[in-house]
LUMRO-736996 format. One line per 2 residues: number of its first residue (from 1); for each residue x negated, y, z of N, C-alpha, C, O. Coordinates in Angstrom, 1 decimal, padded with zeros to 4 digits, m for minus. Example, Ala and Ser with C-alpha at 12.3 -4.5 7.8 and 13.67 -1.06 7.14 Angstrom:
1 = m013.2 m005.7 007.8 m012.3 m004.5 007.8 m013.2 m003.3 007.8 m014.2 m003.3 008.5; m012.8 m002.2 007.1 m013.7 m001.1 007.1 m012.9 000.0 007.9 m013.4 001.1 008.0
This chain:
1 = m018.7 118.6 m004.7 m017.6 118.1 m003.9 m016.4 117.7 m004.7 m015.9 116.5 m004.6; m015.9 119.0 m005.9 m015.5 118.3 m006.3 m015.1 117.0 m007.7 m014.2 116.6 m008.3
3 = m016.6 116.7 m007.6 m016.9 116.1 m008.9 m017.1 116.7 m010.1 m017.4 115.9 m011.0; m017.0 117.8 m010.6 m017.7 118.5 m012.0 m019.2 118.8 m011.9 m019.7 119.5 m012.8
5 = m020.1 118.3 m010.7 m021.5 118.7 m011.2 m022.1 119.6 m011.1 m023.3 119.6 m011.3; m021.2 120.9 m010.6 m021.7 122.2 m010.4 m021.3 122.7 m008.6 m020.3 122.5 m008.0
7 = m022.3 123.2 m008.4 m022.0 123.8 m007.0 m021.2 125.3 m007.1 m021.9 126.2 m007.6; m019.9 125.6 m006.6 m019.6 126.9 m006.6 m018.8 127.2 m005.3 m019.2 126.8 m004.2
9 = m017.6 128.0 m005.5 m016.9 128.8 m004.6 m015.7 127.8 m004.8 m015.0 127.6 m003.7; m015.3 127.2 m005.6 m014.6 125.8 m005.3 m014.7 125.0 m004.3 m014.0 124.9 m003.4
11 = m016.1 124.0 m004.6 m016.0 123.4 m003.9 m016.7 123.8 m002.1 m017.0 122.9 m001.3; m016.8 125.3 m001.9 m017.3 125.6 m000.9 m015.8 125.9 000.2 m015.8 125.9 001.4
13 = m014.4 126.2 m001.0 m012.9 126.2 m000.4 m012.8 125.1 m000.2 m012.4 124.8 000.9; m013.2 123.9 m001.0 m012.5 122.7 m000.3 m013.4 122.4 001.0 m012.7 122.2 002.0
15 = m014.5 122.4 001.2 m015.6 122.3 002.1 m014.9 123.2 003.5 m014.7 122.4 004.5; m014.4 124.6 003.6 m013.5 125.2 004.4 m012.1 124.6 004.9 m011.6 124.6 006.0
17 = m011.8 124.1 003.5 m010.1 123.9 004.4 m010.8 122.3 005.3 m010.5 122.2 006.4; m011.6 121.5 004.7 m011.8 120.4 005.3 m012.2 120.3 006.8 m012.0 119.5 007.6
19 = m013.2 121.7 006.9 m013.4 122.0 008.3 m012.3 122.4 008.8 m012.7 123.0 009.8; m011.3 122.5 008.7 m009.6 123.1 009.6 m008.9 122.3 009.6 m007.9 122.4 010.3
21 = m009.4 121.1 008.9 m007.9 120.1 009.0 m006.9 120.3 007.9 m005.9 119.6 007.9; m007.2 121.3 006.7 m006.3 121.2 005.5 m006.6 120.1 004.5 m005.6 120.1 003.7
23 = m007.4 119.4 004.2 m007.7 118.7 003.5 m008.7 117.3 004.3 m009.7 117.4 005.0; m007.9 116.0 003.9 m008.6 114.5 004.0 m009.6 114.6 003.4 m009.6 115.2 002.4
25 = m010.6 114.0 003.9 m011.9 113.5 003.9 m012.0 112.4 002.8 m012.0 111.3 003.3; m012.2 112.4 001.3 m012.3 111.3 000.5 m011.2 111.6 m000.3 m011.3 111.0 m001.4
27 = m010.0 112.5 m000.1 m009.1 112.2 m001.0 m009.4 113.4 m002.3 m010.1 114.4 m002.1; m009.0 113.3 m003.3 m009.0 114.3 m004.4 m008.2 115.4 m003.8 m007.2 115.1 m003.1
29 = m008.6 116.6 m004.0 m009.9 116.4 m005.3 m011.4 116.9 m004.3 m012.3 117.6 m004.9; m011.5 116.5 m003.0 m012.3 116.2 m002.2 m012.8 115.1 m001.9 m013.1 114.5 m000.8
31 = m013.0 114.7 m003.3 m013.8 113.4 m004.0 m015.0 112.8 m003.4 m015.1 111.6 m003.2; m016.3 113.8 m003.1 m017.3 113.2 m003.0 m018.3 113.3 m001.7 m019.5 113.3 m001.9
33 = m017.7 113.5 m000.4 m018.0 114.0 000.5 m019.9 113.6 000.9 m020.7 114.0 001.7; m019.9 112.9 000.1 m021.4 111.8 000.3 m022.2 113.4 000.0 m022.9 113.5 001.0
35 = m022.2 114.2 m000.6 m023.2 115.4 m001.4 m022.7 116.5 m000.4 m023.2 117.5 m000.9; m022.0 116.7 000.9 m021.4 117.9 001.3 m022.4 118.4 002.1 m022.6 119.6 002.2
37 = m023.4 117.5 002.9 m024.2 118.0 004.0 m025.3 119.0 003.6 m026.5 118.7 003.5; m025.0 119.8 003.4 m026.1 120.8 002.8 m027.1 120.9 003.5 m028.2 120.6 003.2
39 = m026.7 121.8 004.9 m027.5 122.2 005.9 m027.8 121.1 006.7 m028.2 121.4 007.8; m027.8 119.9 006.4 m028.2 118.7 007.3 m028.1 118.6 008.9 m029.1 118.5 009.7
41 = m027.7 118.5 009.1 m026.7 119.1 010.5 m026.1 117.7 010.5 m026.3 117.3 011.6; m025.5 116.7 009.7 m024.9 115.7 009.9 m023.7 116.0 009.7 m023.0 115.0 009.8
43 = m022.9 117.0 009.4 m021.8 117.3 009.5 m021.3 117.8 008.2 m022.2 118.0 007.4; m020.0 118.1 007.7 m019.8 118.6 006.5 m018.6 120.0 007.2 m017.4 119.9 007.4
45 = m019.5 121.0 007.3 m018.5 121.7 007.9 m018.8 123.6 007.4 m019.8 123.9 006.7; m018.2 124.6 007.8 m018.6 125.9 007.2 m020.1 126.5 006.8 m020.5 127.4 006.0
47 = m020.7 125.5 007.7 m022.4 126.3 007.2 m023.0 125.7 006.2 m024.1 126.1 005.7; m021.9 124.4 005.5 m022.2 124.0 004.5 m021.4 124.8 003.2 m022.0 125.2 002.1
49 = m020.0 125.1 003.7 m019.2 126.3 002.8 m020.3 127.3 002.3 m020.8 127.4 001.2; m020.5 127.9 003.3 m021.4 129.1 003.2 m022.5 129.1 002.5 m022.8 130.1 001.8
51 = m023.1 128.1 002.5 m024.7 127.7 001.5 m024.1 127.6 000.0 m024.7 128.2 m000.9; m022.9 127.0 m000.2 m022.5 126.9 m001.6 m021.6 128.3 m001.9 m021.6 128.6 m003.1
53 = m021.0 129.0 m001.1 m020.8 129.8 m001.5 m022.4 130.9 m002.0 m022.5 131.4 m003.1; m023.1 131.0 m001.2 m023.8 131.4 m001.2 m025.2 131.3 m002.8 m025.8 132.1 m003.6
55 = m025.0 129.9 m002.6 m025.3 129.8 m004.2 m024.8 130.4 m005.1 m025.2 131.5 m005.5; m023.7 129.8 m005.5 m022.9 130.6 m006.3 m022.7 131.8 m007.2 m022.4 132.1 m008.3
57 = m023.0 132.9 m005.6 m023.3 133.9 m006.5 m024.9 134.2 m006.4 m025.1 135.2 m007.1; m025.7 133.9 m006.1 m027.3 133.7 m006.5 m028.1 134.4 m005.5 m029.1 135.1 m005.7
59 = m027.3 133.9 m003.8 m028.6 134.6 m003.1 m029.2 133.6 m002.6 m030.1 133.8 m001.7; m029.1 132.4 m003.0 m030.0 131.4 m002.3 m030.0 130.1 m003.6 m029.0 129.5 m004.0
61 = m031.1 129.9 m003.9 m031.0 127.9 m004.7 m030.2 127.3 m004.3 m029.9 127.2 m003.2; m029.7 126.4 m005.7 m028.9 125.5 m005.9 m029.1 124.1 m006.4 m028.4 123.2 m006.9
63 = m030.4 124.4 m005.9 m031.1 122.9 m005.9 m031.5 122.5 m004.1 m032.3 123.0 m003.4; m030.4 121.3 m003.7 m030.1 121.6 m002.2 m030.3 119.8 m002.3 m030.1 119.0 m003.2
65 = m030.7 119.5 m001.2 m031.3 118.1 m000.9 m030.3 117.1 m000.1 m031.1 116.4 000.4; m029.4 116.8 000.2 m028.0 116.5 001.2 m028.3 115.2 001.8 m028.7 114.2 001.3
67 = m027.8 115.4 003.2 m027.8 114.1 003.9 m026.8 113.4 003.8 m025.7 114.0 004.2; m026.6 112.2 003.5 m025.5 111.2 003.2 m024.4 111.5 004.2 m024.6 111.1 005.4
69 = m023.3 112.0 004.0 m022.6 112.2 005.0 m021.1 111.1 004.6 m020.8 110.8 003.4; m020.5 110.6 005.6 m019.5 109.8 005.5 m017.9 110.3 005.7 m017.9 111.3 006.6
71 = m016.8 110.1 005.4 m015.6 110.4 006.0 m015.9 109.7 007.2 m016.7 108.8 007.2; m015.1 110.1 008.7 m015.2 110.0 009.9 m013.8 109.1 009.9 m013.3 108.7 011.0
């Protein structure tokens, strides 16, 4: 999400505030919204937080497949 390459508990906060309305869709450092759909839902929103948080600390793979998701 946010462009360093690595999936963590970063980019799973910005993934959170984006689902509240704290953070624009596209803007830095919520750079790359194209990679956010984790759970393929179509949507970029907490069940996607949760999977990257979830990686993160190592209860699920971090090799995750994403549906092209766009700013709305």
């Amino acid at each position: 999400m946010n462009g360093d390459g690595v999936v963590n508990i970063g980019d799973a906060l910005l993934v959170a505030q984006f689902d509240v309305g704290l953070r624009q869709c596209g803007q830095a450092p919520f750079g790359h919204p194209q990679v956010c759909d984790l759970n393929q839902d179509n949507a970029c929103n907490i069940g996607d937080a949760l999977r990257m948080a979830q990686c993160d600390v190592g209860l699920i793979g971090c090799a995750f497949t994403c549906k092209p998701f766009s700013c709305p």
